[in-house]
N, C-alpha and C positions, 0 to 999 in steps of 0.2 A: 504494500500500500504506500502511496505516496503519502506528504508531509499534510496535503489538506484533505485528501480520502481519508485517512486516516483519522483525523481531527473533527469530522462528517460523522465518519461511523461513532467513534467515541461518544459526541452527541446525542446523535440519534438515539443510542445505545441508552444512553440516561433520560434523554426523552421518553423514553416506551418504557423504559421501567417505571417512572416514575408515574405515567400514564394509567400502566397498569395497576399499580399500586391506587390512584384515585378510582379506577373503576372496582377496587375490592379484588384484583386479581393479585394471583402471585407473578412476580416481577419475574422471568426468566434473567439468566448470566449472558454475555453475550460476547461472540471472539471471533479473530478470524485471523487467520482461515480453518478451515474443519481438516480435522489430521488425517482424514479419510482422503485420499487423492483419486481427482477425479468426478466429486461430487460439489455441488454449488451452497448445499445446506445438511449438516446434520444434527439432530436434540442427543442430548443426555441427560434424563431424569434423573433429578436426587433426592432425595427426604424432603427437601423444601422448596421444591420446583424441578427445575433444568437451566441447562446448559445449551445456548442457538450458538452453533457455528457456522458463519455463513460466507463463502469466498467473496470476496468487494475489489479482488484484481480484476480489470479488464471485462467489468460489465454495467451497465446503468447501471446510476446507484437509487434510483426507482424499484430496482430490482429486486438490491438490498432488502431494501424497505420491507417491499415487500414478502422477503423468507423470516425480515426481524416479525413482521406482524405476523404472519403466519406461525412463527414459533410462538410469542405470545396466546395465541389460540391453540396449539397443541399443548405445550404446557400444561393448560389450563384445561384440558380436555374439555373444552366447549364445542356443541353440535349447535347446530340450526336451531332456533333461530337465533339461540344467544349466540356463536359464534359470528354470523353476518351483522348481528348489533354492534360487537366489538370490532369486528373486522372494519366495519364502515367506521365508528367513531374514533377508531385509531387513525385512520387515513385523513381526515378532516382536521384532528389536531396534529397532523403533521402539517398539511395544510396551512390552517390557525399559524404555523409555528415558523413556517417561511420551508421546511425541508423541500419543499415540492409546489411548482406553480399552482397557483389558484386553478388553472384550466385541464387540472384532474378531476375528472368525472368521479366522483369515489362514490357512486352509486351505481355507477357500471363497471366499475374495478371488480375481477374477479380472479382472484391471486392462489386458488387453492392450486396442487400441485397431484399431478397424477400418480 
């Protein structure tokens, strides 16, 4: 990661946690890159959450975001509908927070992963 990707994810990173933390969720950890080579995101659960490691070389950092947010919802083992609750109100306060232009649809963001 370069000096301001790096300084991006850091952020973001304390942004969602503490996000989570306001919506009553557990905060996941959050690192990169994942010691798994070859993959863009991995979790590691532990007693009091988990662990998102998510690659941030050489891809929108949109993207990021988007496996940080999805870990918060795995984490949390949240379904439908509370998952698409938090899944949209995390993408808004990012939003809110400047990470990501205003002309994110994050009504039409659909970030799950197959």
């Amino acid at each position: 990661m370069t000096g301001g990707t790096t300084m991006m994810f850091a952020a973001a990173a304390r942004f969602l946690a503490n996000e989570a933390q306001r919506f009553g969720l557990e905060a996941p950890g959050f690192r990169s890159p994942p010691r798994t080579l070859g993959v863009q995101r991995t979790l590691r659960r532990t007693e009091h959450g988990g662990v998102v490691a998510v690659l941030v070389r050489e891809r929108p950092f949109v993207a990021v975001l988007a496996d940080m947010i999805e870990g918060v919802i795995v984490v949390n083992r949240l379904s439908p509908p509370d998952a698409d609750t938090v899944r949209t109100a995390l993408w808004e306060s990012l939003v809110d927070a400047g990470f990501v232009g205003d002309d994110l649809d994050v009504t039409a963001t659909d970030t799950r992963v197959a």
